[in-house]
C-alpha positions as a Markdown table, in Angstrom:
| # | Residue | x | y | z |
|---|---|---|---|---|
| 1 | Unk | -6.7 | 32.3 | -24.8 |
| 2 | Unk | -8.3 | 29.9 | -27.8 |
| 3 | Unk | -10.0 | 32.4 | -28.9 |
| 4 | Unk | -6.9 | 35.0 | -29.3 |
| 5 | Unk | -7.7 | 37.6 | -26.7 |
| 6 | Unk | -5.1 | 37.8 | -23.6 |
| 7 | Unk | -5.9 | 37.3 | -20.3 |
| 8 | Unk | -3.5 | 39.0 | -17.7 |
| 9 | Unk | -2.8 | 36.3 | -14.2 |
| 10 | Unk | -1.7 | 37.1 | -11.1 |
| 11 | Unk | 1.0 | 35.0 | -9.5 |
| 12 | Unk | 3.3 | 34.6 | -6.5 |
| 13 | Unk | 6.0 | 32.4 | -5.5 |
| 14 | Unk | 6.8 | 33.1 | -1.1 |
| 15 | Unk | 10.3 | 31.6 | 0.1 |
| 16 | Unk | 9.9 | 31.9 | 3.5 |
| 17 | Unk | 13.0 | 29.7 | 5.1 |
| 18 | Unk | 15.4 | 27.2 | 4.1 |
| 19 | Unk | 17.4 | 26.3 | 7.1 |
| 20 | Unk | 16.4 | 23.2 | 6.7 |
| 21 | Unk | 16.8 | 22.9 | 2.7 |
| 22 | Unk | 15.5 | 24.2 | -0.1 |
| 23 | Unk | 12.1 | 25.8 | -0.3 |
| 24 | Unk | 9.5 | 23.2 | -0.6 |
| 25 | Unk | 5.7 | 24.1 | -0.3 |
| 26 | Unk | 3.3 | 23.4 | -3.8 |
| 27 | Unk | 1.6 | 25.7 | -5.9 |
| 28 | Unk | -2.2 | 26.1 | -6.0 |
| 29 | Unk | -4.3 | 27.5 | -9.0 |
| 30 | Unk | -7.8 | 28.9 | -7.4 |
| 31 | Unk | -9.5 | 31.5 | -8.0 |
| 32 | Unk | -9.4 | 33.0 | -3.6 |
| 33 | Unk | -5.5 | 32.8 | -4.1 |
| 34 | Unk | -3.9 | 36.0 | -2.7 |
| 35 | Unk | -0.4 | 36.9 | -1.7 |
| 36 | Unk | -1.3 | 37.2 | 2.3 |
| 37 | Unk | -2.3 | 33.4 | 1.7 |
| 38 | Unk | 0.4 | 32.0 | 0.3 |
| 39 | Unk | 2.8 | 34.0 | 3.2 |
| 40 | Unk | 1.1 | 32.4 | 6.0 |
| 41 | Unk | 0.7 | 28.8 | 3.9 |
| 42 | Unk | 4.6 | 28.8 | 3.4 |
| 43 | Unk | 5.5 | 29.7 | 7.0 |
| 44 | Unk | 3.6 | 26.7 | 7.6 |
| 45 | Unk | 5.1 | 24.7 | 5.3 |
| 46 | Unk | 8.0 | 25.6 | 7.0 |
| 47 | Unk | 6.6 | 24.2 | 10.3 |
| 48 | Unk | 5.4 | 21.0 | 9.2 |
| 49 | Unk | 8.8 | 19.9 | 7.4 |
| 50 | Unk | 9.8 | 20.6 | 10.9 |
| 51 | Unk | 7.9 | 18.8 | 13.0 |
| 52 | Unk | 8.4 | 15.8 | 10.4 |
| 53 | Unk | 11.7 | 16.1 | 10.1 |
| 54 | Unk | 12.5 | 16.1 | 6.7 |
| 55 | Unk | 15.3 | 18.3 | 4.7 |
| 56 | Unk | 13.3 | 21.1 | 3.3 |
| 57 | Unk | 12.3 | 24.6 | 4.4 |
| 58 | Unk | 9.1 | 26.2 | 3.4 |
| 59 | Unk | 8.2 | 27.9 | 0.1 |
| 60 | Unk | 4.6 | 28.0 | -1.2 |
| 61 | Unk | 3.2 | 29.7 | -5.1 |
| 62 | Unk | 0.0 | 30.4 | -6.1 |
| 63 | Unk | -1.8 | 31.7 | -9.1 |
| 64 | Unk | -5.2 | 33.5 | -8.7 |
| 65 | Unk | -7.6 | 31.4 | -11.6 |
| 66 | Unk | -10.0 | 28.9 | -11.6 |
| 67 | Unk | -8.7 | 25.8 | -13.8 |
| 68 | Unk | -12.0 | 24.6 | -14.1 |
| 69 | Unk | -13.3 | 27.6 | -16.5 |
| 70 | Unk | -9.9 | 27.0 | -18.6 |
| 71 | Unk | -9.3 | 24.3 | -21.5 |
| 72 | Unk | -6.8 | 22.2 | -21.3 |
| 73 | Unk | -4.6 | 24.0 | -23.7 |
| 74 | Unk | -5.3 | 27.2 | -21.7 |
| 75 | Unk | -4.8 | 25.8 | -18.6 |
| 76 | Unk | -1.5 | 24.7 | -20.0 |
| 77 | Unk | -0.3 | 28.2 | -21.5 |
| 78 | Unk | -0.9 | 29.9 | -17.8 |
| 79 | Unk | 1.0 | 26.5 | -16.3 |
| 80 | Unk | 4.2 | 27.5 | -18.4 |
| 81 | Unk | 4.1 | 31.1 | -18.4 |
| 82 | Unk | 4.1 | 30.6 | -14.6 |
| 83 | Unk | 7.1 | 28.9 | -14.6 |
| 84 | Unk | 9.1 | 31.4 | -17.6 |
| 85 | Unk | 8.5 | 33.6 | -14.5 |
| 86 | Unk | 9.9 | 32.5 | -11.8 |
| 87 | Unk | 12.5 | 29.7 | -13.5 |
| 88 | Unk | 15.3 | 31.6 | -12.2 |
| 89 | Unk | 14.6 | 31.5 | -8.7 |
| 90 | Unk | 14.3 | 27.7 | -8.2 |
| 91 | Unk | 16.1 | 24.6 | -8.6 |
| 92 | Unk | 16.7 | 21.0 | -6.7 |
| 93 | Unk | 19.0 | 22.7 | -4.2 |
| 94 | Unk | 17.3 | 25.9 | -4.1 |
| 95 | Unk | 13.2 | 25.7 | -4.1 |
| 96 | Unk | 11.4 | 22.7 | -5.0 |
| 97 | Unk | 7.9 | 23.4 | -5.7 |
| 98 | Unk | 5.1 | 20.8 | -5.2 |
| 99 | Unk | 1.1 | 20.4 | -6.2 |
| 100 | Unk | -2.0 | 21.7 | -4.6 |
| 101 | Unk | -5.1 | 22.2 | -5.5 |
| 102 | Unk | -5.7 | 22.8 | -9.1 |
| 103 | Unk | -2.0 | 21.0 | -9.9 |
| 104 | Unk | -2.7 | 17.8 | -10.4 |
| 105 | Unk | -0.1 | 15.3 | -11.7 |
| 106 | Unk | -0.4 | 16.2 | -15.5 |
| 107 | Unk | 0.1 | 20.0 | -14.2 |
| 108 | Unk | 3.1 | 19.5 | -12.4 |
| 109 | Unk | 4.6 | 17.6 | -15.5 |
| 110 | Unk | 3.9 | 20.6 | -17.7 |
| 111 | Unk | 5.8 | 22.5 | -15.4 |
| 112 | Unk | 8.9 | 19.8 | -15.3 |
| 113 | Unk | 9.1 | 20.1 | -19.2 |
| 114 | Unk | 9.1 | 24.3 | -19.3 |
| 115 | Unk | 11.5 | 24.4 | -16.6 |
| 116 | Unk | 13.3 | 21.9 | -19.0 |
| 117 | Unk | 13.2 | 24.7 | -21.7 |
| 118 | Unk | 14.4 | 26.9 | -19.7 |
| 119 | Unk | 17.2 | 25.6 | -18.3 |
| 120 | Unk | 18.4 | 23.9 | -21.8 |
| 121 | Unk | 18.2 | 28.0 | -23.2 |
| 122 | Unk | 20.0 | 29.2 | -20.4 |
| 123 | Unk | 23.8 | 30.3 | -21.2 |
| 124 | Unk | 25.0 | 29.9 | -17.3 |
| 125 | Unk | 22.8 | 27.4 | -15.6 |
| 126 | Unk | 23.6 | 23.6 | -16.0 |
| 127 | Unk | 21.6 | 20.7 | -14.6 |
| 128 | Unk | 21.6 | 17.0 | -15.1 |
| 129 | Unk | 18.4 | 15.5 | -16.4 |
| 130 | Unk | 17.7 | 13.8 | -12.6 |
| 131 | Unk | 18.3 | 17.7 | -11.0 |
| 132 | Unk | 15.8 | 18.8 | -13.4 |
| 133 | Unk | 13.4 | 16.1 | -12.2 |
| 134 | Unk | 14.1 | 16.6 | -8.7 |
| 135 | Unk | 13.3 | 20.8 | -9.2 |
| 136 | Unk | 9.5 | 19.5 | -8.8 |
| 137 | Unk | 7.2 | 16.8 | -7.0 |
| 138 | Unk | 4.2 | 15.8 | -8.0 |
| 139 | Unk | 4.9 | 14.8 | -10.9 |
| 140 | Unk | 3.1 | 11.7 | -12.8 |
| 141 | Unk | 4.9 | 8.3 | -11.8 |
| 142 | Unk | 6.0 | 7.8 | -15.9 |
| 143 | Unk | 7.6 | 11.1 | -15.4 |
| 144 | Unk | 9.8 | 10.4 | -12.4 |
| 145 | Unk | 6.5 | 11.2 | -10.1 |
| 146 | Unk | 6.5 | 8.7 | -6.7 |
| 147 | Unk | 4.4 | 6.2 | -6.0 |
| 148 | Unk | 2.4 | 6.5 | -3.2 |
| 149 | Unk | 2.0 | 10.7 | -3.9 |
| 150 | Unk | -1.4 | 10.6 | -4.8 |
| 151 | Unk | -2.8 | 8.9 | -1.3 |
| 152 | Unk | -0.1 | 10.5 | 0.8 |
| 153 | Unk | -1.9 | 13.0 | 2.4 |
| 154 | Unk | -4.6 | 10.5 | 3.6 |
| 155 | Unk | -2.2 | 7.8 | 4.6 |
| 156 | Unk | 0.0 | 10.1 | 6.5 |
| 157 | Unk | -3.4 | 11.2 | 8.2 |
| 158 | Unk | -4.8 | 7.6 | 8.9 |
| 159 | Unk | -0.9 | 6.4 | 10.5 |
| 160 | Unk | -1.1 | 9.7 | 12.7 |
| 161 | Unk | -4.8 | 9.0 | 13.8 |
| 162 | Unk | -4.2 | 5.2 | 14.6 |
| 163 | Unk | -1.1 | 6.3 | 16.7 |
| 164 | Unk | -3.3 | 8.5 | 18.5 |
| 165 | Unk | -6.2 | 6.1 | 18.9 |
| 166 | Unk | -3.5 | 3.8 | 20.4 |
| 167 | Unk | -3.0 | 6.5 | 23.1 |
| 168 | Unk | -6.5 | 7.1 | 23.7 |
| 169 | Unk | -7.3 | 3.0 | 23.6 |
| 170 | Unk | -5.8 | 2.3 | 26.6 |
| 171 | Unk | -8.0 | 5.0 | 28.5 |
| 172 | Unk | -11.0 | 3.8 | 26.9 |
| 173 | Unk | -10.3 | -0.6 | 26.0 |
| 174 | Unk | -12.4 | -2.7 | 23.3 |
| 175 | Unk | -13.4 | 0.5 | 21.7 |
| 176 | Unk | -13.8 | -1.2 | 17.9 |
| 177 | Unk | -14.7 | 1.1 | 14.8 |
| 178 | Unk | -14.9 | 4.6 | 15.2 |
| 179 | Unk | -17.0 | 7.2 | 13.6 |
| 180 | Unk | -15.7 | 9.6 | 11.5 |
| 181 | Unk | -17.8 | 12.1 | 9.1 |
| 182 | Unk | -15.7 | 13.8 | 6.7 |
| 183 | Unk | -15.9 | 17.5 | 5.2 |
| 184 | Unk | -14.5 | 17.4 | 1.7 |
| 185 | Unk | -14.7 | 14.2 | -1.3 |
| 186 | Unk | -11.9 | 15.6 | -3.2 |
| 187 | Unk | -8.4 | 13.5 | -3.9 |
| 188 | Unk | -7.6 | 14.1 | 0.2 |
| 189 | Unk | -10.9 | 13.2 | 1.3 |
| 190 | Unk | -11.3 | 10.2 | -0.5 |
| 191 | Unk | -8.2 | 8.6 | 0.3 |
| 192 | Unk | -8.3 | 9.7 | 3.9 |
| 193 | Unk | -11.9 | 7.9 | 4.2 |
| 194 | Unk | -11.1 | 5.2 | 1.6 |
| 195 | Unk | -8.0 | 4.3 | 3.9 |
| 196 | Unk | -10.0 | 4.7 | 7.0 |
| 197 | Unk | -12.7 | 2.5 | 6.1 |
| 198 | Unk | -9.5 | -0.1 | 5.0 |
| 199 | Unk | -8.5 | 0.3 | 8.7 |
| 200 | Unk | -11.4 | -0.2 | 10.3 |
| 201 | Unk | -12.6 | 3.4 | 11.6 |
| 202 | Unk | -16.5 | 3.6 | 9.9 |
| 203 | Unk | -17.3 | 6.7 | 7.7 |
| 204 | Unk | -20.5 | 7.7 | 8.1 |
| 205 | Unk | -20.5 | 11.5 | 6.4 |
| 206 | Unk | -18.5 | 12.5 | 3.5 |
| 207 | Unk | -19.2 | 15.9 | 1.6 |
| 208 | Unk | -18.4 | 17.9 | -2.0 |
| 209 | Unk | -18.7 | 21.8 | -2.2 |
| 210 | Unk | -22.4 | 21.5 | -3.0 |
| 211 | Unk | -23.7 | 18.1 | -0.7 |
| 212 | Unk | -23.3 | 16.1 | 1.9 |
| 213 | Unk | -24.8 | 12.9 | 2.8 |
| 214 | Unk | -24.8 | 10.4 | 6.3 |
| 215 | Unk | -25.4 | 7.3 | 6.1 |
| 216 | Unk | -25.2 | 6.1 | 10.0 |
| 217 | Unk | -24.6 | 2.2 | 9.0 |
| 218 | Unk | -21.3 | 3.3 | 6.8 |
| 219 | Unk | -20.3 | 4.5 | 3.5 |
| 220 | Unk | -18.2 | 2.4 | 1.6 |
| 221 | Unk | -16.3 | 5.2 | 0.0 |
| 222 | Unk | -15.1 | 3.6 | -3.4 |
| 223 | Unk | -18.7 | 2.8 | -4.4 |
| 224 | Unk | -19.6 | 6.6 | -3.6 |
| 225 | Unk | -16.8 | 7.5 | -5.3 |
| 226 | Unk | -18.1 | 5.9 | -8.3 |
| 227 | Unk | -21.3 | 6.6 | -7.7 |
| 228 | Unk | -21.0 | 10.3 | -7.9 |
| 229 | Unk | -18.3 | 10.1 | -10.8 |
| 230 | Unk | -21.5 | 8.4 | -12.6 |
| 231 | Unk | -24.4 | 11.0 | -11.4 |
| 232 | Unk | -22.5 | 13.9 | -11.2 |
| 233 | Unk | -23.7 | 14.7 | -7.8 |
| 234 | Unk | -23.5 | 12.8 | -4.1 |
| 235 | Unk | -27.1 | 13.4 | -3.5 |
| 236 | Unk | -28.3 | 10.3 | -4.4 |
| 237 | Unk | -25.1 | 8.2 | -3.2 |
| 238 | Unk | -25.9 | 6.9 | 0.0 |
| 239 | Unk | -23.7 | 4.0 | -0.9 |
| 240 | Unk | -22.5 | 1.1 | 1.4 |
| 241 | Unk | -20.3 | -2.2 | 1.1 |
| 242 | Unk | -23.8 | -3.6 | -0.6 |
| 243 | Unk | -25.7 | -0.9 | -2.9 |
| 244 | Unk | -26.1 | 2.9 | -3.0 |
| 245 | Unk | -29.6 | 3.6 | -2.0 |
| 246 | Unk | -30.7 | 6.7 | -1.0 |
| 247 | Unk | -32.6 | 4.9 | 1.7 |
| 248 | Unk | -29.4 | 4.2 | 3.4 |
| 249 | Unk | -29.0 | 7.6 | 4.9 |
| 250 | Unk | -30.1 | 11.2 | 4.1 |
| 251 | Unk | -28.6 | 14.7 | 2.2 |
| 252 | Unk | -27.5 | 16.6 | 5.2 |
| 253 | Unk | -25.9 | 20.4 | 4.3 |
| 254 | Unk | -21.8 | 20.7 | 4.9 |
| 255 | Unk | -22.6 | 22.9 | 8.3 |
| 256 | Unk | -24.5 | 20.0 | 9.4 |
| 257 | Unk | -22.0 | 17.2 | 8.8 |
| 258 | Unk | -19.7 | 19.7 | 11.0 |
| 259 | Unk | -22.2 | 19.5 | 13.8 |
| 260 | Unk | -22.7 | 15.1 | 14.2 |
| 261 | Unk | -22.8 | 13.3 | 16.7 |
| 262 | Unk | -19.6 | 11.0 | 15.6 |
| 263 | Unk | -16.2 | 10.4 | 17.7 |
| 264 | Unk | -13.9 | 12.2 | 14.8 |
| 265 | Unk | -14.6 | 14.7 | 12.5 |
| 266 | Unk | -12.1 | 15.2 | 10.1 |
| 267 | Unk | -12.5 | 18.7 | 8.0 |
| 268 | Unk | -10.6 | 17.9 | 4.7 |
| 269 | Unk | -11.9 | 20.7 | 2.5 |
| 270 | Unk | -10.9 | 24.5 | 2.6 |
| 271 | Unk | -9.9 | 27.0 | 5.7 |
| 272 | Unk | -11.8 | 28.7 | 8.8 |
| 273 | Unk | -14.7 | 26.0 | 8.5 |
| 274 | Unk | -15.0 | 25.4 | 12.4 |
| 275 | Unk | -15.6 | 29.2 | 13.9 |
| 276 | Unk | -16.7 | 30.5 | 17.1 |
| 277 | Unk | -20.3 | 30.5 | 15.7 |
| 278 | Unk | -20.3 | 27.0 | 15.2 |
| 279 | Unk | -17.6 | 25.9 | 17.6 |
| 280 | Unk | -19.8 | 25.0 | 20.7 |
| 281 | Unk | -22.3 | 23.1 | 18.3 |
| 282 | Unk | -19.5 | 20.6 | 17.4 |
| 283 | Unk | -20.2 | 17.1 | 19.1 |
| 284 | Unk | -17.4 | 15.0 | 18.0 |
| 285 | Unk | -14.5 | 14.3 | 20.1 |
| 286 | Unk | -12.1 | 14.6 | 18.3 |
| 287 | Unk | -11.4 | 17.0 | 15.6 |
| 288 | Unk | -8.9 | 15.7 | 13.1 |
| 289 | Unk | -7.4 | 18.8 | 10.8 |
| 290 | Unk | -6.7 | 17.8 | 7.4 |
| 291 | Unk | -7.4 | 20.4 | 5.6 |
| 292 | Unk | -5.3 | 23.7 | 6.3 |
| 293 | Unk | -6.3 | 26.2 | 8.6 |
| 294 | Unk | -10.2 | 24.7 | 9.6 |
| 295 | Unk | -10.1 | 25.9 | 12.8 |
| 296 | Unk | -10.1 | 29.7 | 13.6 |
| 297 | Unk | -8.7 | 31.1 | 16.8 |
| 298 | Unk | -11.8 | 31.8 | 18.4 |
| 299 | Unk | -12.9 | 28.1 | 17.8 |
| 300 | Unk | -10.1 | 26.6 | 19.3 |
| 301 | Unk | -10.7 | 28.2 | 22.0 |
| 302 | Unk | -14.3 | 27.0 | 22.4 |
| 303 | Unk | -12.6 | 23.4 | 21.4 |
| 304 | Unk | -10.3 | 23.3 | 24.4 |
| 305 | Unk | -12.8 | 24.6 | 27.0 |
| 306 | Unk | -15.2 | 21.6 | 25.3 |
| 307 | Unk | -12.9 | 19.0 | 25.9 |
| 308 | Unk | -12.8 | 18.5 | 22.6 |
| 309 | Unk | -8.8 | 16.8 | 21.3 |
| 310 | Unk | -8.1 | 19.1 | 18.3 |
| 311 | Unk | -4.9 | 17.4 | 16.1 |
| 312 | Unk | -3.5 | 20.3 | 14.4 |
| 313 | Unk | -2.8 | 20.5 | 10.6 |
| 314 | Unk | 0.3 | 21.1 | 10.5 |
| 315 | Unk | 0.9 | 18.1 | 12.0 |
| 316 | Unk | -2.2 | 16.0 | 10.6 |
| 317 | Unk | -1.8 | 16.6 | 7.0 |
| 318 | Unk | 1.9 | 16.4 | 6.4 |
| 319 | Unk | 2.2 | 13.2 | 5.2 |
| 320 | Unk | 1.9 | 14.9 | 1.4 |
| 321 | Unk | 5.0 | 16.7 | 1.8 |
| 322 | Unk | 7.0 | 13.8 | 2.8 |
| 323 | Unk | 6.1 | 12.1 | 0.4 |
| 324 | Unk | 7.2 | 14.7 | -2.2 |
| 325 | Unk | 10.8 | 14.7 | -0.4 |
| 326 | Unk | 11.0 | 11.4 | -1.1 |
| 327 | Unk | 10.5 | 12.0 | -4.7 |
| 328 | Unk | 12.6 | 14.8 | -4.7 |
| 329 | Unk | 15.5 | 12.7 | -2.9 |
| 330 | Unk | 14.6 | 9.5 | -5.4 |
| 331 | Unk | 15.1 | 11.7 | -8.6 |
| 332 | Unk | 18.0 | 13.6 | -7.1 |
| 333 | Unk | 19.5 | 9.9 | -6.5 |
| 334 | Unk | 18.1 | 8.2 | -9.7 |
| 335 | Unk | 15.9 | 5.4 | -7.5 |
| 336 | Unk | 12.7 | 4.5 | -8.0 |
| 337 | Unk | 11.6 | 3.0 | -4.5 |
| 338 | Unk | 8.4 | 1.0 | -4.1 |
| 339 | Unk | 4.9 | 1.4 | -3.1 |
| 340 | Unk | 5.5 | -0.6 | -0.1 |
| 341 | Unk | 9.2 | 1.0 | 0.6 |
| 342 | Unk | 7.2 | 5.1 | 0.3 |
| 343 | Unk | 4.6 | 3.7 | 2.7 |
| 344 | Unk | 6.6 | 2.0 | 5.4 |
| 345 | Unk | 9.0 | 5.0 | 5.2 |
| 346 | Unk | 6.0 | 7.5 | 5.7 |
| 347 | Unk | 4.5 | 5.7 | 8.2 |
| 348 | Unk | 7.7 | 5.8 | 10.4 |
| 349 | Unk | 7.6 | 9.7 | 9.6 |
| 350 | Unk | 4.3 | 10.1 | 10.8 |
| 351 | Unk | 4.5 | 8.0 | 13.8 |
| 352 | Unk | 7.7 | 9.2 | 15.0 |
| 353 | Unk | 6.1 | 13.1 | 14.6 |
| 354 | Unk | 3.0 | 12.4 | 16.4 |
| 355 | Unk | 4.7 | 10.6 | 19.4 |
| 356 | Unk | 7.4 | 13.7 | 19.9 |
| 357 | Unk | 4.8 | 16.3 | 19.4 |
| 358 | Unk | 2.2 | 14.5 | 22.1 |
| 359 | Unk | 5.4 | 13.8 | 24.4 |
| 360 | Unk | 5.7 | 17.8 | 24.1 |
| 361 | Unk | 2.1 | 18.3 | 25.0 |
| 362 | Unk | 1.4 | 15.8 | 27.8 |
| 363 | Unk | 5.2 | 17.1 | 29.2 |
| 364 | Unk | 4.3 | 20.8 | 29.5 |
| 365 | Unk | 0.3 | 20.2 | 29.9 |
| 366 | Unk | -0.5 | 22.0 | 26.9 |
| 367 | Unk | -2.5 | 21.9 | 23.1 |
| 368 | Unk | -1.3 | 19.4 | 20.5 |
| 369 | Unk | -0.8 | 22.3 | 18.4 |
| 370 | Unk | 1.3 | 24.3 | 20.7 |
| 371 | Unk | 3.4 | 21.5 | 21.2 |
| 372 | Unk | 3.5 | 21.1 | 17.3 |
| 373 | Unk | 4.9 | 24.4 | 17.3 |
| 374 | Unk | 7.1 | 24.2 | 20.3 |
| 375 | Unk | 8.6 | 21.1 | 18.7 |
| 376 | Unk | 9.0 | 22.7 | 15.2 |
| 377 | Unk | 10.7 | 26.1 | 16.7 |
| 378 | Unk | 13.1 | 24.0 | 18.7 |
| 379 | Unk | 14.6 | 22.8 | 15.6 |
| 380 | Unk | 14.3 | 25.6 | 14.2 |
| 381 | Unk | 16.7 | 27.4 | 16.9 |
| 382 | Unk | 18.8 | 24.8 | 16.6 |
| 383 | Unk | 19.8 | 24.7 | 13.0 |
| 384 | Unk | 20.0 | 28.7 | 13.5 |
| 385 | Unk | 22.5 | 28.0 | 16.3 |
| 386 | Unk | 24.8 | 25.4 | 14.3 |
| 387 | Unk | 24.7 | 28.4 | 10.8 |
């Protein structure tokens, strides 16, 4: 540490499959990260490149530590002793770790340039400087990052969620602008409400770890942005396309964002938010997953009985992955593609996944998220059957 004492960290690195390609899931620095975790979060890594449809299996790491506590020459020292660790075991053609949270661009580019040192020491191992690039994604855009990474997550959200209101429009005509409260202001929920706002849906709740505020009229979410970057705090940033006045709306509490009376609610924060406690106090009609794992067992449960159109995360949120192939297969091809090339290429992804996962549910009358894992085990099978 700065001050010269050592600090011992815990880390893991899960390969879980790779019919499909190389291990690709990212790493997250946190301080609940544990090994159980990053199992199940690679398995459904695994998933979601398969219901997408791109070439990579699942891998997800982890490092139990709070970034927040460290400085930034701390955080870096843990950064590249992570990867001296586990150096040997990936590559652009073997596992092809990715950010999280806690691995922001400037993270993942530490972790470029020690893999770099390690690879230049090695005796036996030989890679180009593009398959060095290609080993992570993530990375910033200077650095052989992608564009588009940083919204990707959102954006591949907002393509799925106007797909599926283009289902539900023709059940319900002239429907206009939507209401969607959001659980979580960090880099996904932003962009997920910043785009949604774009598109025409209204945001009427966003939330951080410690408030959340509704503002029934409509947030305009690059003024709260700002706003809170500027206070410190949402509290006071009941912003809309006009001012941010806290007469706009009120400070609500996260549980009670979960429990409005809007048509989408979109939990974008951390896991098992939605339980069966507070299941049958959830209003919206649709629940929109883009965080991972929101939705316990016992709450979807309570969800389907509702009536309530639950659009699984594995599904949802896997626009960030695609993304981060594409970089992978621009730095493994030395190409640079475009901001408009990454989106239009997502948003055929994204489309194309939502329309053969709902085929698969309105053909066997069953969940979205069965259907997302009856499509994903399919292909699965498959590529076992052709090895």
């Amino acid at each position: 540490m700065d001050d010269g004492h050592v600090e011992l960290y815990h880390g893991f690195r899960i390969q879980y499959n790779n019919f499909f390609g190389p291990y690709k899931g990212g790493i997250r620095f946190h301080p609940s990260v544990n090994i159980d975790e990053v199992r199940a979060l690679a398995f459904w890594m695994m998933i979601k490149n398969a219901i997408v449809d791109i070439p990579v299996g699942g891998g997800k790491g982890g490092v139990i530590m709070d970034p927040k506590v460290l400085s930034a020459s701390e955080l870096q020292r843990v950064t590249r002793g992570y990867i001296k660790a586990i150096h040997s075991s990936i590559g652009p053609y073997v596992d092809v770790p990715g950010p999280d949270m806690g691995t922001p661009p400037k993270v993942m580019g530490w972790m470029t340039e020690e893999y770099k040192n390690q690879i230049l020491k090695s005796k036996t191992r030989k890679l180009t400087e593009n398959e060095i690039l290609a080993t992570f994604t993530g990375k910033p855009v200077d650095k052989g990052g992608s564009e588009g990474r940083d919204e990707a997550t959102g954006r591949g959200g907002i393509y799925v969620l106007q797909a599926l209101m283009g289902k539900l429009r023709t059940k319900n005509p002239g429907k206009t602008r939507p209401t969607i409260a959001v659980q979580g202001f960090g880099n996904l929920g932003y962009h997920f409400a910043r785009i949604a706002n774009e598109e025409g849906f209204r945001v009427v709740a966003v939330s951080d770890s410690k408030n959340a505020i509704y503002v029934p009229d409509g947030i305009d979410p690059e003024t709260t942005l700002d706003c809170r970057k500027k206070t410190g705090s949402l509290a006071t940033c009941m912003c809309t396309n006009s001012s941010c006045d806290i007469r706009n709306g009120k400070l609500i509490t996260n549980e009670e964002l979960l429990e409005l009376p809007v048509e989408i609610l979109v939990p974008a924060a951390i896991e098992n938010v939605i339980t069966g406690e507070n299941a049958h106090r959830i209003k919206a009609l649709i629940v929109f997953e883009m965080a991972n794992g929101p939705t316990t067992t016992e709450a979807d449960e309570v969800l389907e009985k509702k009536g309530i159109l639950v659009i699984p995360d594995i599904l949802a949120n896997s626009g960030g992955v695609t993304v981060s192939s594409f970089e992978w297969q621009q730095n493994l091809k030395d190409e640079h593609w475009t901001l408009f090339e990454i989106r239009a290429k997502l948003k055929k992804k994204m489309e194309i996944a939502f329309e053969t996962v709902w085929e698969q549910a309105q053909k066997n009358k069953m969940s979205l998220r069965t259907a997302a894992f009856v499509v994903a085990i399919k292909r699965l099978a498959e590529k076992i059957h052709q090895v």
